[in-house]
C-alpha positions as CSV (number, residue, x, y, z in Angstrom):
1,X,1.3,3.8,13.1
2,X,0.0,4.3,9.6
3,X,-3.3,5.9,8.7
4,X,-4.3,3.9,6.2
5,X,-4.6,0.1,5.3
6,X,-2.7,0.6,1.8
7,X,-0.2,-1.9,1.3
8,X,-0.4,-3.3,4.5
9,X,-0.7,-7.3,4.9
10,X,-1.3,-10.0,7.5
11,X,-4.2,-7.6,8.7
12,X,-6.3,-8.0,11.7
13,X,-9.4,-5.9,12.8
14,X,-9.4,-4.1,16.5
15,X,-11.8,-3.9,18.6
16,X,-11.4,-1.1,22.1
17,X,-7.8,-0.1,21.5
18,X,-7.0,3.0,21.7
19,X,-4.2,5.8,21.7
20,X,-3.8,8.8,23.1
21,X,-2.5,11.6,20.8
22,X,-0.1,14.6,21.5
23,X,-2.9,16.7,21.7
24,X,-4.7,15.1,24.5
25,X,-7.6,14.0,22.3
26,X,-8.0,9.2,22.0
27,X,-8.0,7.6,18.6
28,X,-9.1,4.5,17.8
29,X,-7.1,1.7,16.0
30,X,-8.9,-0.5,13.5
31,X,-6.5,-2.5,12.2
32,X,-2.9,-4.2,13.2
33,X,-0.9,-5.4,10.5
34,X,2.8,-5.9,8.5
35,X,4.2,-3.2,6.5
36,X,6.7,-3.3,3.8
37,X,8.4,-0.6,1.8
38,X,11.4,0.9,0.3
39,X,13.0,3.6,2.5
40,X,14.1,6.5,0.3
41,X,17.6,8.3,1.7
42,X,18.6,11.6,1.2
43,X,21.8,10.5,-0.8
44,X,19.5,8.6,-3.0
45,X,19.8,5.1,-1.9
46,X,16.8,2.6,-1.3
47,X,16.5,0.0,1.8
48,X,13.6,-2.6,2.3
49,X,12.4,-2.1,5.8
50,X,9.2,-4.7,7.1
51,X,7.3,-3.7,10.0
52,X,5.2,-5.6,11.9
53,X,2.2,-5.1,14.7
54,X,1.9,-2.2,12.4
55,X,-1.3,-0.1,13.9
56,X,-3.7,2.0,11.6
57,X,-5.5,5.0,13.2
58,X,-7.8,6.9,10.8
59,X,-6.7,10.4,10.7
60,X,-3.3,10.7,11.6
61,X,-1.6,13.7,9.8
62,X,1.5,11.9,9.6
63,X,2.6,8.0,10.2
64,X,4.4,7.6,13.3
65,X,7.4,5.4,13.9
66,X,7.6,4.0,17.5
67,X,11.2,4.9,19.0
68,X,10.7,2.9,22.4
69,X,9.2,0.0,20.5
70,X,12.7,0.2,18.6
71,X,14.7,0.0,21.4
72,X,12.3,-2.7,23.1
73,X,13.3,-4.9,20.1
74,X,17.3,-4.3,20.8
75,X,17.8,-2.0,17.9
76,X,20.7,1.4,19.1
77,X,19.8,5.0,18.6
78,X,22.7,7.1,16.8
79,X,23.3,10.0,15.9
80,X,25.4,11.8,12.9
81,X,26.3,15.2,11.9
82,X,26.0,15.8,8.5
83,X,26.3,19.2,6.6
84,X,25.3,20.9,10.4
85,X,22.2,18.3,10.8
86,X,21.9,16.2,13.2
87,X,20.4,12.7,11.8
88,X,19.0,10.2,13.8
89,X,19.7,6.7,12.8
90,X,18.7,3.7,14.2
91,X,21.0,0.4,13.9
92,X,20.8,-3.2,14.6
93,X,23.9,-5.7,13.3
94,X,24.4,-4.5,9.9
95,X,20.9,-3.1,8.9
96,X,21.1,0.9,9.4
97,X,18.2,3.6,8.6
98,X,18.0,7.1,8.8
99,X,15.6,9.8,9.7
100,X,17.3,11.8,7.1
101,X,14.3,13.8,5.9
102,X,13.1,17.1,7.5
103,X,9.4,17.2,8.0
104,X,8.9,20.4,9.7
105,X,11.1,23.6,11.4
106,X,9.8,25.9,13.9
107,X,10.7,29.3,14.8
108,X,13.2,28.5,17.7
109,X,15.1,26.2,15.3
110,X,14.1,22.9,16.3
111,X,12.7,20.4,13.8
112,X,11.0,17.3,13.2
113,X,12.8,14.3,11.4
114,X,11.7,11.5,9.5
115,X,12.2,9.0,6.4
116,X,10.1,8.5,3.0
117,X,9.0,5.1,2.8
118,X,7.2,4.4,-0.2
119,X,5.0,1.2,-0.5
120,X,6.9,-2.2,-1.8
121,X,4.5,-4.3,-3.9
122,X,3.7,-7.3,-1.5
123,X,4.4,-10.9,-2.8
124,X,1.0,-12.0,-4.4
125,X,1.1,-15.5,-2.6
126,X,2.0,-13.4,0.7
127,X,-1.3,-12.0,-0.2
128,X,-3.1,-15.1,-1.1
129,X,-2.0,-16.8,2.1
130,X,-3.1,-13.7,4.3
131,X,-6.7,-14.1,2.9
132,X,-7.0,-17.4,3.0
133,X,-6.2,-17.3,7.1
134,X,-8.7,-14.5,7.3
135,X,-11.3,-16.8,5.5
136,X,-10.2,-19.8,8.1
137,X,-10.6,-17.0,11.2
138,X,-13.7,-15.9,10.1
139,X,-15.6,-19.7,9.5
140,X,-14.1,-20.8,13.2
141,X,-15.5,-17.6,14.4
142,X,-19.1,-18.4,12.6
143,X,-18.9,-22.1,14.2
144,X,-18.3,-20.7,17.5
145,X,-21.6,-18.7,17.4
């Protein structure tokens, strides 16, 4: 989940979806959509990582990356030690990321893990072709009424 539309493509508008958030309070999501970006490692490498069904809620602190939706879509969940850290990786054939980042600490020594991914530029025909199929959607939808 992303907060934002930036970057994002294929996008769709939602209507009466909603989460629920760790602190017991519902957002809304407005959009679904694809995400490309460049995750940013820790020993200074670069990987391309797409997502897609992508949701934006409005608000969220942080973007959230959906573990179970990982391992829905036959992707492992590793682990690896490295200089006393335990990082979280998650692996399917040959393509490997890692939540190599930490976002937060708290006072019993637990903390919160995650990955930099910075925005890709998208393909301007990608782009092109997504608006063009939001201009067909929209004209069916105006004949329908």
């Amino acid at each position: 989940m992303k907060s934002n539309t930036n970057s994002m493509y294929g996008l769709e508008k939602c209507k009466d979806i909603k989460i629920d958030t760790a602190n017991g309070s519902t957002s809304m999501v407005t959009h679904i959509g694809n995400y490309k970006g460049k995750v940013q490692c820790a020993d200074g490498t670069e990987n391309i990582i797409i997502m897609n069904n992508v949701k934006v809620v409005p608000g969220l602190v942080k973007n959230l990356f959906s573990l179970s939706t990982v391992m829905r879509n036959n992707w492992d969940l590793l682990t690896e030690t490295t200089d006393d850290t335990k990082v979280l990786k998650i692996k399917k054939n040959d393509v490997e990321y890692k939540f190599d980042k930490k976002v937060s600490q708290n006072s019993n020594g637990g903390y919160l893990m995650g990955m930099e991914i910075v925005p890709d530029k998208i393909d301007e025909k990608e782009k092109e072709k997504d608006n063009k199929n939001d201009n067909k959607n929209k004209n069916i939808e105006k004949e329908k009424k």
